[in-house]
Structures are given as C-alpha cells and as structure tokens.
C-alpha positions in Angstrom: 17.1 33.8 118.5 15.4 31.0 116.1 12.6 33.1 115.6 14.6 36.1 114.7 16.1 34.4 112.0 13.1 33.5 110.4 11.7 36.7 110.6 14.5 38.2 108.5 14.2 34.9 106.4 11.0 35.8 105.7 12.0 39.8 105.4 14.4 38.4 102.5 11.7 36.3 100.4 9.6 39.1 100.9 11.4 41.5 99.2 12.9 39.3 96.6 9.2 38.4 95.4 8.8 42.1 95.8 11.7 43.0 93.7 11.1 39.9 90.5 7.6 41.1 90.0 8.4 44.7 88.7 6.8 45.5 85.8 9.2 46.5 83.1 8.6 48.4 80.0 7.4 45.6 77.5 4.9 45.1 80.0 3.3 48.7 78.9 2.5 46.9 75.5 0.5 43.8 74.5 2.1 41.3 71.9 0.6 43.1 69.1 1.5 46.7 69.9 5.4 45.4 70.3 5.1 43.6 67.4 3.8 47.2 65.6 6.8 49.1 67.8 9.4 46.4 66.3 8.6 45.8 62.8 8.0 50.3 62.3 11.3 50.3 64.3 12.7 48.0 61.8 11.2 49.4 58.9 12.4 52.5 59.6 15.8 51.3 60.7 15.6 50.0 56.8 14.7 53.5 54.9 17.6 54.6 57.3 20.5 52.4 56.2 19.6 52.4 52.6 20.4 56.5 52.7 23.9 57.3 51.0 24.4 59.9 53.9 23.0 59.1 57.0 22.9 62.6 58.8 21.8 63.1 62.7 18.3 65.1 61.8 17.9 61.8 59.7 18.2 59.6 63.1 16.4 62.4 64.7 13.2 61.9 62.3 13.2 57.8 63.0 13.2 58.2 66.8 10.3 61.3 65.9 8.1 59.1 64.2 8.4 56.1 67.2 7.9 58.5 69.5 4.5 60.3 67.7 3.3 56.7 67.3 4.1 54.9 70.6 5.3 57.3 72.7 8.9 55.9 73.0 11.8 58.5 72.9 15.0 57.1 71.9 16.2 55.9 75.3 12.6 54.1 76.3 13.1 52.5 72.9 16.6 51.2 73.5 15.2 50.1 76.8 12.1 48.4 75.7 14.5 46.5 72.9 16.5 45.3 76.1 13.6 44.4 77.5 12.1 42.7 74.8 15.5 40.5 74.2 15.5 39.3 78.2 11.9 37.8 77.5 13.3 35.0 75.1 9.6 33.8 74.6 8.1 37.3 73.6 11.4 38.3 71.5 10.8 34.8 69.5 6.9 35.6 68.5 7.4 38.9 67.7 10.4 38.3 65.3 8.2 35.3 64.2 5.3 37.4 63.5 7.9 40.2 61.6 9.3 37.6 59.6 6.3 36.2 58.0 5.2 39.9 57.7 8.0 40.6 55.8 7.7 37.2 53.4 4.0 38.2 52.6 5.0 42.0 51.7 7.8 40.6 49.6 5.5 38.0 47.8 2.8 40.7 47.1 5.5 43.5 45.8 6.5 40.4 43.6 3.3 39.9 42.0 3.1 43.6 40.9 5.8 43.0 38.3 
C-alpha cells in the first residue's frame, strides 16, 4: 500500500515537471529578435493609430508585414504578446530596450531641425 502511494507520488511530480517545462512561443525567439517583433509591432501599431480612418485591409497590412518578417500571424502574435507579459523579466528588458530606442530616434529626428 505505502509503496503505491509513492509510486503515484512520484507519477504526479513527474508529470508536473513535465508539464512546467513546455516551451512556449517567446521561447522560439532570442531577446533581440522579440525586441525587433515588439518595437515593428509597436511601430506599426503607431502608423496605425495616427490614420484618420482605420479600415480592416489597413489592420490586415500590419499583421502582413509581422508575418513576412517573423513569421507571426495575427493570433501567434497575440499569443507571443501573452507570452511575453507572463515572463515579467523578459517583458521589462525588452520595453527597456524599446524605450531608449525610441529616446535616441527622437533625439536624432530633433537634431535634423
């Protein structure tokens, strides 16, 4: 009976360790290529808003160009974003890395005037 139990105790770590070593999407990508994904996505998301109207083939082209570039249709995207927000760490450096990508851009298109 005692050794039953441990045999379906160890069944039950088993397949827990199993199960929390899945790889998930943003494990397809180093840091840089999601930082690349993120800060296109982002741009992108940008040109996007700043239209007057915002038409479907318009939303159509954004998910087009991640998709040519990465690979990612709209649901992987929306899935690696998940993703990517679940691994606090890796969410932090990439928006840290988008951010000061974004400051330099805006200093150097403030020097040209």
């Amino acid at each position: 009976m005692r050794s039953s139990i441990w045999f379906w105790v160890c069944v039950c770590l088993v397949c827990c360790g199993l199960g929390s070593c899945q790889r998930t999407l943003i494990d397809r990508y180093t840091e840089e290529e999601l930082y690349q994904i993120m800060f296109d996505a982002h741009t992108l998301g940008l040109i996007y808003n700043r239209q007057e109207v915002r038409t479907d083939s318009l939303k159509e082209a954004y998910f087009k160009v991640l998709e040519a570039r990465y690979g990612l249709d709209e649901e992987e995207f929306q899935n690696l974003v998940e993703g990517l927000i679940l691994n606090a760490e890796m969410y932090d450096r990439v928006y840290q890395r988008m951010g000061r990508k974004a400051e330099e851009m805006e200093r150097k298109s403030m020097m040209d005037y």
